[in-house]
C-alpha positions as CSV (number, residue, x, y, z in Angstrom):
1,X,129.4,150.7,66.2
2,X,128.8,154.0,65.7
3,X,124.7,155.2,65.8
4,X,124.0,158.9,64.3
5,X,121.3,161.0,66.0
6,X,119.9,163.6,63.5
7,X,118.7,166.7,64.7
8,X,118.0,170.0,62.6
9,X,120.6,172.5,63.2
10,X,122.8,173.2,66.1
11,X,120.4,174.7,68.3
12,X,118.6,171.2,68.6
13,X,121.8,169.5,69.3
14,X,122.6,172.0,72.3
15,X,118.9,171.1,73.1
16,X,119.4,167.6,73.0
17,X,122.3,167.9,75.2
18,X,120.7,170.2,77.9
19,X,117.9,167.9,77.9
20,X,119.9,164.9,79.1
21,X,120.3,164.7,82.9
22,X,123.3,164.5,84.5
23,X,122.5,161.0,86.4
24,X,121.6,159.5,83.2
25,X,125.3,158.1,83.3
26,X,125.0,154.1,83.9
27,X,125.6,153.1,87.2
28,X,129.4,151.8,87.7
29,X,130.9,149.1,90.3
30,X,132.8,151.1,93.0
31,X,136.4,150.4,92.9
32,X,138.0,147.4,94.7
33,X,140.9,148.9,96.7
34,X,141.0,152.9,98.1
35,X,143.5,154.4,96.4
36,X,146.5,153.5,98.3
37,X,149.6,152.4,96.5
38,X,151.4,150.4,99.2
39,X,148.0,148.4,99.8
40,X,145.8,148.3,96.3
41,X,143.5,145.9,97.8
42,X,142.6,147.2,100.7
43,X,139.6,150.1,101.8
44,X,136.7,150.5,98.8
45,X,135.9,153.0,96.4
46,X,131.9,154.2,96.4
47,X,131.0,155.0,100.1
48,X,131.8,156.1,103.1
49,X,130.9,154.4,106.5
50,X,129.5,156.3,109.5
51,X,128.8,153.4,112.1
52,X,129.4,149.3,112.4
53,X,126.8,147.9,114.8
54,X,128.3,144.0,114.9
55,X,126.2,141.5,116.6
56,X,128.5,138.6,117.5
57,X,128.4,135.2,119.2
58,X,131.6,133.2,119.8
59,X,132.5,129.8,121.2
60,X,135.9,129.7,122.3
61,X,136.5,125.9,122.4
62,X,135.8,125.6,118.5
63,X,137.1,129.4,117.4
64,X,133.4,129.7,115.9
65,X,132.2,133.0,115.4
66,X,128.9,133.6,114.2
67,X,127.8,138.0,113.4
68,X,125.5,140.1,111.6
69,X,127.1,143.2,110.9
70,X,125.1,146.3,110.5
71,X,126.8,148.7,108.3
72,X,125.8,152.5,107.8
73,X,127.3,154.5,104.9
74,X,126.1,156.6,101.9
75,X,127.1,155.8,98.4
76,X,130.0,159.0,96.9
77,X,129.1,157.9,93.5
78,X,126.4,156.5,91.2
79,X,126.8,152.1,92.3
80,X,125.9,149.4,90.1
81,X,128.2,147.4,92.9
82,X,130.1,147.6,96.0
83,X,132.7,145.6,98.0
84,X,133.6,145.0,101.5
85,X,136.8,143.7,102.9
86,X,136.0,140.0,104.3
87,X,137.0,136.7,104.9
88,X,134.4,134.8,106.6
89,X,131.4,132.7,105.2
90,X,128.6,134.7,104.0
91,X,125.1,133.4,104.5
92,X,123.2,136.5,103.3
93,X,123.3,140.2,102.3
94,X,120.7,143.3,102.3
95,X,121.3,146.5,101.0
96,X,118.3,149.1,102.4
97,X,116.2,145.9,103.3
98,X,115.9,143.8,100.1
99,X,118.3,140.6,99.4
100,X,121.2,141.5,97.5
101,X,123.4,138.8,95.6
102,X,126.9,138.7,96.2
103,X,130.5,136.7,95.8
104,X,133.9,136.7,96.8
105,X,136.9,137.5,94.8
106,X,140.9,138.1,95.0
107,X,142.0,137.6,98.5
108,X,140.0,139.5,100.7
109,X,136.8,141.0,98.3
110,X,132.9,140.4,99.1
111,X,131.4,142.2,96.3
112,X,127.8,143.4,96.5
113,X,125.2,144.1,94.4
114,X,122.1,145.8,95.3
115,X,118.6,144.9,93.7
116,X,118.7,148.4,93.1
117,X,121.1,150.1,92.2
118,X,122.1,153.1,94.4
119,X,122.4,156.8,93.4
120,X,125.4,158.7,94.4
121,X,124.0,160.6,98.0
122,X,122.1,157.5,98.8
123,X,122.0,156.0,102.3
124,X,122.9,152.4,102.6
125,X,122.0,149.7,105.4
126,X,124.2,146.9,104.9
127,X,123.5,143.6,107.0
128,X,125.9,140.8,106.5
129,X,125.3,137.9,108.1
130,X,127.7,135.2,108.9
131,X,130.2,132.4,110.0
132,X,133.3,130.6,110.1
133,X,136.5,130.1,111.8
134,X,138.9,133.0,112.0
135,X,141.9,131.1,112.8
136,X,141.4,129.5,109.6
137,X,141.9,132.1,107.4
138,X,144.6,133.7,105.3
139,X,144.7,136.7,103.2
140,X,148.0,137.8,101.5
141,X,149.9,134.6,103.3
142,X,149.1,135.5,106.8
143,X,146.5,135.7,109.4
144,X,145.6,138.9,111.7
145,X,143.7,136.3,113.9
146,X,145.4,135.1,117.2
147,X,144.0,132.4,118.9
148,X,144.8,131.6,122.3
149,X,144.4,128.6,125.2
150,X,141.1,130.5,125.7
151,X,140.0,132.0,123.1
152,X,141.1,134.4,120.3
153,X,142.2,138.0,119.1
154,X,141.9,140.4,116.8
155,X,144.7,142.8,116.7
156,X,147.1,143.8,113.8
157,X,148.4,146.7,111.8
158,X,147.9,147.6,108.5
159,X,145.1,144.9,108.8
160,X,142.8,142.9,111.3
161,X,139.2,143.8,110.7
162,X,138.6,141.0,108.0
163,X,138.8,138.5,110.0
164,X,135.6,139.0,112.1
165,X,134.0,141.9,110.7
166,X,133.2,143.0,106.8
167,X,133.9,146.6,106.2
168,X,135.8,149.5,104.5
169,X,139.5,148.1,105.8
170,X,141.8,151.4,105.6
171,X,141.9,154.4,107.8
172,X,140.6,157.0,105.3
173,X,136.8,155.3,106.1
174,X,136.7,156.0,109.5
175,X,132.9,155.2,111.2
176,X,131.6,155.0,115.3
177,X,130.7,151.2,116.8
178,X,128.6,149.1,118.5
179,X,130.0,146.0,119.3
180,X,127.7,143.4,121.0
181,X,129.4,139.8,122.1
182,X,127.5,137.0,123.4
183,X,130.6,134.2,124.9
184,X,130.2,131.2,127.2
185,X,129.6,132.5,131.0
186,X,132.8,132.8,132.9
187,X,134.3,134.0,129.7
188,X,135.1,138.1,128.9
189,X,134.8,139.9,125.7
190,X,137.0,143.1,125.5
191,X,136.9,145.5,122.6
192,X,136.8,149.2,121.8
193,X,135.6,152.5,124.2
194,X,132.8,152.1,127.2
195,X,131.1,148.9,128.4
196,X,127.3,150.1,127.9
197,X,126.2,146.6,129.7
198,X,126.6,143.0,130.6
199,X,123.5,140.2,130.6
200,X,123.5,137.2,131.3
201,X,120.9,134.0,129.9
202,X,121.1,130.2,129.6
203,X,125.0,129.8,130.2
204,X,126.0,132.6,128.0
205,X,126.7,136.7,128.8
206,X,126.2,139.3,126.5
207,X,129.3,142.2,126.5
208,X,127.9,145.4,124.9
209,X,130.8,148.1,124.0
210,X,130.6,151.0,122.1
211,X,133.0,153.6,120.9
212,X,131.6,157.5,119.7
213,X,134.3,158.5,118.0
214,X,134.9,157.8,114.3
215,X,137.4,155.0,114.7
216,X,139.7,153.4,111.9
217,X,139.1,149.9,111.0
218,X,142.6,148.3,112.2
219,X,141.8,150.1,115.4
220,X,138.8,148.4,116.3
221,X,139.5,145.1,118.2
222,X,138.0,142.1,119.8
223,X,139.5,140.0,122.4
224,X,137.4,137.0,123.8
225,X,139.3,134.6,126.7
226,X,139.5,134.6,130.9
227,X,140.4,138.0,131.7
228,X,140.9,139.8,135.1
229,X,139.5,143.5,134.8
230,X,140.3,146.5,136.9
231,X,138.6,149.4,136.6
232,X,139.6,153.0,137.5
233,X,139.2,156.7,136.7
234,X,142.0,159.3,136.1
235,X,142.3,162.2,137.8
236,X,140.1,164.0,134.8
237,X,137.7,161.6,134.8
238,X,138.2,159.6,132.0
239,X,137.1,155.7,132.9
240,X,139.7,153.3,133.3
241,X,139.2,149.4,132.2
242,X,141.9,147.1,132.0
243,X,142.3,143.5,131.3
244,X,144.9,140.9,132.1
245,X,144.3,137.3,131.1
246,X,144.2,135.2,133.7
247,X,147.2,132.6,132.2
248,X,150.0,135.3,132.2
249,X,152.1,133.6,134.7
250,X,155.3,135.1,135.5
251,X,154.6,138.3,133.1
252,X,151.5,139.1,135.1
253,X,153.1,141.0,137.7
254,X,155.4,143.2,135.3
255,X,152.2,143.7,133.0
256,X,150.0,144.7,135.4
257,X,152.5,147.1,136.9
258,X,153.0,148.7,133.5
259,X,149.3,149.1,132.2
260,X,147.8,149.9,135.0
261,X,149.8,153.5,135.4
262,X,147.6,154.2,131.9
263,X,145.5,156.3,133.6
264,X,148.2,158.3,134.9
265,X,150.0,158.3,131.1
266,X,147.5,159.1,129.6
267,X,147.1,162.7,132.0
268,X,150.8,163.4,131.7
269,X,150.2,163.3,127.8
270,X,147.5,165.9,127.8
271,X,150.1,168.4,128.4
272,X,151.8,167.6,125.8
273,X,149.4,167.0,123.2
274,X,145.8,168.2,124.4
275,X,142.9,166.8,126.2
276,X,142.4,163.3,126.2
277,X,140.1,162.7,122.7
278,X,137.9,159.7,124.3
279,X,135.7,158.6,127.1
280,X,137.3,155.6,127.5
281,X,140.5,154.6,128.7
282,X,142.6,151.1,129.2
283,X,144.5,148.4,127.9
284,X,144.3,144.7,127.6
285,X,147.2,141.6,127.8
286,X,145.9,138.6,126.3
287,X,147.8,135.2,126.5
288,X,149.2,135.8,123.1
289,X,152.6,134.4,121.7
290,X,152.9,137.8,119.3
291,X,155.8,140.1,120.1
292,X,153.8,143.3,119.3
293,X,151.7,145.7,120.7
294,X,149.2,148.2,119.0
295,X,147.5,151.4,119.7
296,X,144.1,149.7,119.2
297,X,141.9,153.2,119.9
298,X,141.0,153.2,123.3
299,X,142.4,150.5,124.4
300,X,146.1,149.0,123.5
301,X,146.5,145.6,122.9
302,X,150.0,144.5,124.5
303,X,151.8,141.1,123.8
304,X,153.0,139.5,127.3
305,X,156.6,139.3,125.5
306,X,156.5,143.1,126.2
307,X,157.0,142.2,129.9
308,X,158.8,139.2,129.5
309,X,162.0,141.6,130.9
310,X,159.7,143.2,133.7
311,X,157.5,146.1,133.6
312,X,157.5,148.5,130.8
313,X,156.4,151.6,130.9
314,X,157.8,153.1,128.1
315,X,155.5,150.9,125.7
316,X,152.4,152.0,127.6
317,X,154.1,155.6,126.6
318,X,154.3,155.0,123.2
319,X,150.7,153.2,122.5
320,X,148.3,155.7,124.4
321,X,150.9,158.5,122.6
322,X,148.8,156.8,119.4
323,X,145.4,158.0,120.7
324,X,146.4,161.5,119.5
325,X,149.0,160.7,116.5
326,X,147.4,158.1,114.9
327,X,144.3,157.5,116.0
328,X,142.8,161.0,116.5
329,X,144.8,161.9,113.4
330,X,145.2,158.9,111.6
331,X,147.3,158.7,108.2
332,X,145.7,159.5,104.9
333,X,148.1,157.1,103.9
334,X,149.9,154.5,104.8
335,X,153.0,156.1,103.6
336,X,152.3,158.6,106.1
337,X,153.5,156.5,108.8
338,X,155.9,158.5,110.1
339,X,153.2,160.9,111.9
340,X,152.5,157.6,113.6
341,X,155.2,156.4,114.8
342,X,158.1,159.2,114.9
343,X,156.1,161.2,117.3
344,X,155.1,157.7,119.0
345,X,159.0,156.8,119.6
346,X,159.6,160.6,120.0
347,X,157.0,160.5,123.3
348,X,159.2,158.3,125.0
349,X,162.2,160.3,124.7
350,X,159.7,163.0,126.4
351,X,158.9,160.8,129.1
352,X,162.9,160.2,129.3
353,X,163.4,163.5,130.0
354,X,160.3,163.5,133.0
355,X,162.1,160.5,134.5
356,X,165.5,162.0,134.6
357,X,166.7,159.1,133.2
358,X,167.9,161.1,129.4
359,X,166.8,164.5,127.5
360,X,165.5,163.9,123.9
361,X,168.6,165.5,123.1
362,X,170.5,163.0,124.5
363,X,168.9,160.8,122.8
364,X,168.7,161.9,119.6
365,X,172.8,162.7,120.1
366,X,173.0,158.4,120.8
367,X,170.8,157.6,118.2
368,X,172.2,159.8,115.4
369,X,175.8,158.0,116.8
370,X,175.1,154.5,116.8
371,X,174.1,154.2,113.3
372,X,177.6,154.9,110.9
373,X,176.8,156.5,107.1
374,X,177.1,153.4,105.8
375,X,174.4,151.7,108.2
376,X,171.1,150.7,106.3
377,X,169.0,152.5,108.9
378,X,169.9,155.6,106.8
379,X,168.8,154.2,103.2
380,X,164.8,154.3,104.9
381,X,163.0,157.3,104.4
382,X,160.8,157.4,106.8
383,X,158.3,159.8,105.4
384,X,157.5,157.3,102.4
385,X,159.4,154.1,103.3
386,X,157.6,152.0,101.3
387,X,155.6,149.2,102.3
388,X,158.3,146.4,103.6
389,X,160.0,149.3,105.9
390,X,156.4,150.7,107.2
391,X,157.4,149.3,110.7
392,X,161.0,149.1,110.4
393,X,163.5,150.6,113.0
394,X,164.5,154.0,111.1
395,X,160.6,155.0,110.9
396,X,160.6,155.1,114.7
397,X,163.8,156.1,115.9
398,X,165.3,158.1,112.9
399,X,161.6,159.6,112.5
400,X,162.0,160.1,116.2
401,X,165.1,162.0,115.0
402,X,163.2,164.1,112.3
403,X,161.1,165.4,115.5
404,X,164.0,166.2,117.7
405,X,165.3,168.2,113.8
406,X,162.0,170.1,114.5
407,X,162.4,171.3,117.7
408,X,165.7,173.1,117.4
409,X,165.0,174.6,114.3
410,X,162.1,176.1,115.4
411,X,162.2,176.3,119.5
412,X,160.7,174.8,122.0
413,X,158.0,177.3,122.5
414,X,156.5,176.6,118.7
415,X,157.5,173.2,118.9
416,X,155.0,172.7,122.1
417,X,152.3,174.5,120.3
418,X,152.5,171.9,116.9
419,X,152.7,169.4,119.3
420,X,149.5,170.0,120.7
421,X,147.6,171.8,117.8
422,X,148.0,169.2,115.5
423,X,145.5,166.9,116.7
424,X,143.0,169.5,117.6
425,X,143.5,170.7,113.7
426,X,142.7,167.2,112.0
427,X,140.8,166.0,115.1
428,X,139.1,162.3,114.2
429,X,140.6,162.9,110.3
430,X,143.3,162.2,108.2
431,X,146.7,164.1,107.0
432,X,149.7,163.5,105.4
433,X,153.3,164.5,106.2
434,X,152.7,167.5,103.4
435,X,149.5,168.2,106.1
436,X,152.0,168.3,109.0
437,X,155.1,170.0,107.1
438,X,152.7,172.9,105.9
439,X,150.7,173.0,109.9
440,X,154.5,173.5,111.5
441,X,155.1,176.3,108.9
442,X,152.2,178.3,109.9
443,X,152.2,177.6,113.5
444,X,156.4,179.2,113.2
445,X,156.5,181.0,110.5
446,X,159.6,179.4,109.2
447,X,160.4,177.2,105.7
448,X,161.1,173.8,106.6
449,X,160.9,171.9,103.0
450,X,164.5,171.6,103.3
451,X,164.3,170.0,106.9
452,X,161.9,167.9,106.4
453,X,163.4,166.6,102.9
454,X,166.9,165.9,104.8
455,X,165.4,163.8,108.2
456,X,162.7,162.0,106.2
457,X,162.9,161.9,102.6
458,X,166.9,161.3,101.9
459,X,167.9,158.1,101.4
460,X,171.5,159.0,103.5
461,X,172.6,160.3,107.0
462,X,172.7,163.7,107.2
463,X,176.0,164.8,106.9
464,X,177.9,166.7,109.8
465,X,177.1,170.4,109.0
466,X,173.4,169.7,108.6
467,X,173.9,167.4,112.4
468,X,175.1,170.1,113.9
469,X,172.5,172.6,112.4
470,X,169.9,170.8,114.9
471,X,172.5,170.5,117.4
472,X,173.2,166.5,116.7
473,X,176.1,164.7,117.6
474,X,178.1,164.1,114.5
475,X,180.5,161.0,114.0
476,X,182.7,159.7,115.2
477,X,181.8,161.3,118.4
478,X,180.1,158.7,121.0
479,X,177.6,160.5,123.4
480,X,176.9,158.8,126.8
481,X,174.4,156.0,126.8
482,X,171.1,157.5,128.4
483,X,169.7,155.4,131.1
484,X,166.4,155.1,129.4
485,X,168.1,153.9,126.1
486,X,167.7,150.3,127.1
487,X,164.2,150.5,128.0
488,X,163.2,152.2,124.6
489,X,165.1,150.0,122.5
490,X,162.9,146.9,124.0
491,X,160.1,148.1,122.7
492,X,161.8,148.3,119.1
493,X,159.5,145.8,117.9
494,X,156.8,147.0,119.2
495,X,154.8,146.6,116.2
496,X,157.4,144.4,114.3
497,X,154.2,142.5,112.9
């Protein structure tokens, strides 16, 4: 149906027009996923965060956890609605103080809507409050919840926040935390950046961490069980807690001796990528039975299966390597993986060559051989390799190769400098490959579209001339095995999820 509006020549129609304000536009519902096309659903159009403050009691015997999640943000468009990524019961929602009503849809969606509608600019307090049994929830066909004899996790990439807290689950949203845990006495909480305080009343203590840096969703964890912590500085003075649970058995010794040179890691890294981004340092082991580990910001979360073999240092390596590619610079997308994990995997090689135990080079000569042209490993692309290879083998060690393809084209004395400018350019953002294709360019005034298209985007092996280009084995010669090579490739699944 079509309504006319008479009005007496054109100049009172331009009138008309000028007359009606720009935010006369009907409020609209804020879209249900972020934009990214290997995960639709996940992350929230509308808003952007700026702080969690999650209130939290949990009973380890029943997996119970009970929160009232604080959320800060301000509305990035006119909002008739709003979602939040969540899986637990909801008991009640305020949006700047008065009720809102709400619901749950598709697999992971708690959608909003305000008494009022907000304006785009607006500052929103969100207060959730709620309940329910982590372990006893699915999204997609899987959970990101690991319980344990004493307790339970929360740990998982691309996804783990929706199982205890609501929020804006991608990395594009990132936002600064409070984290307050009340668990039965004798039993630890662990999460994210400094311990503020401990208190203690009527059987149960209160941990109270906070981190100060905007911090991507999946990197935020929560761990509660019986831990043993150590505590530490390193030698700039960044704190140091660890936590080992106290049923590690025979991987206790090996884990211990692995995490606890973090602090010393961590300082060997600064030289290679810049100061240290936090003021908090560690890592946690947790009597899971997951295989993984993650670069949870802060603080890695490592499976005991990592030192089922003995110690492993090279994992430790690879997940504070994170703090600076991928946490301090975390992916705009998650096809931008590859800034992840290639330089992640490529750290190692680095630490190779400071053990004496195999160059990059080397390396990158052994990796390039053991995988023939016809060896699926070369069909991944690791700068978009779609959303079942996101973890696979070829994003870390032919990503890792990509790297090594970036250092001899443009020496090592550029090289160095990308290495450590990068983070300090897109310090606590987001970038893409493009981002990082375009920041080597500058930093060595050199083309590299045609580099980067062969290492990451070609769905083939790079032939021999463009091998020997960046000074690669090609086939069928067989480089020496490096003595780290064993090492590294136990940590292949480091995040095989």
């Amino acid at each position: 149906m079509h309504r006319r509006i008479i009005v007496p020549g054109a100049l009172g129609a331009a009138s008309l027009m000028l007359a009606i304000p720009a935010s006369a536009a009907a409020p609209s519902p804020g879209a249900p996923g972020i934009g990214d096309p290997y995960y639709p659903a996940y992350g929230n159009g509308g808003y952007d965060v700026s702080h969690y403050d999650l209130r939290l009691k949990y009973q380890p015997a029943t997996d119970r956890l009970e929160g009232t999640a604080t959320i800060l943000a301000r509305t990035t468009e006119d909002l008739s609605r709003f979602n939040l990524d969540f899986l637990l019961d909801v008991g009640e929602v305020r949006v700047n103080g008065a009720k809102a009503s709400f619901r749950t849809s598709g697999e992971q969606e708690l959608e909003i809507t305000p008494a009022k509608p907000p304006a785009k600019g607006t500052a929103l307090t969100v207060v959730v409050r709620y309940s329910g049994v982590p372990s006893s929830k699915e999204a997609f066909g899987f959970t990101s919840w690991h319980r344990t004899p004493d307790g339970g996790v929360a740990a998982n990439e691309p996804e783990a926040a929706a199982w205890w807290f609501p929020s804006n689950d991608h990395p594009r949203d990132k936002a600064t935390y409070d984290v307050s845990v009340q668990v039965p006495d004798g039993t630890q909480a662990i999460s994210n950046g400094t311990l503020q305080s401990t208190s203690s009343r009527l059987g149960w203590t209160r941990w109270n961490w906070r981190s100060d840096k905007p911090q991507a969703t999946y990197l935020a964890t929560l761990a509660v069980g019986r831990f043993d912590l150590t505590t530490g500085t390193t030698e700039s003075g960044i704190p140091v807690v660890n936590a080992y649970s106290k049923d590690l058995g025979a991987d206790d010794g090996a884990a211990r001796a692995s995490v606890e040179r973090t602090g010393e890691i961590a300082d060997w890294l600064t030289g290679y990528f810049g100061p240290y981004p936090y003021n908090a340092l560690g890592g946690y082991v947790p009597n899971t039975d997951t295989g993984y580990a993650l670069e949870t910001q802060t603080r890695p979360f490592y499976s005991p299966r990592q030192f089922a073999n003995g110690s492993n240092v090279s994992v430790v390596v690879h997940e504070l390597a994170h703090q600076w590619y991928g946490d301090l610079v975390s992916v705009r997308g998650w096809k931008d993986i590859w800034i992840n994990e290639g330089f992640a995997r490529y750290a190692q090689w680095l630490w190779s060559e400071h053990e004496g135990e195999g160059t990059a080079q080397e390396l990158a000569d052994y990796t390039y051989a053991s995988h023939p042209a016809d060896d699926p490993f070369w069909t991944v692309r690791p700068g978009d390799p779609g959303p079942e290879n996101q973890f696979g083998l070829a994003v870390y060690d032919r990503g890792a190769l990509a790297v090594q393809a970036l250092r001899n084209e443009i020496g090592d004395e550029d090289f160095f400098a990308v290495l450590k400018g990068w983070p300090a350019r897109y310090a606590h953002g987001n970038a893409s490959v493009a981002d990082f294709r375009r920041y080597a360019e500058e930093v060595s005034g050199k083309p590299l579209a045609a580099l980067f298209d062969t290492w990451l985007f070609q769905p083939s092996r790079p032939d021999a001339p463009a091998a020997r280009a960046v000074s690669l084995a090609p086939a069928p010669a067989t480089p020496a095995q490096p003595r780290s090579w064993r090492r590294i490739a136990a940590t292949n699944d480091v995040h095989g999820h």
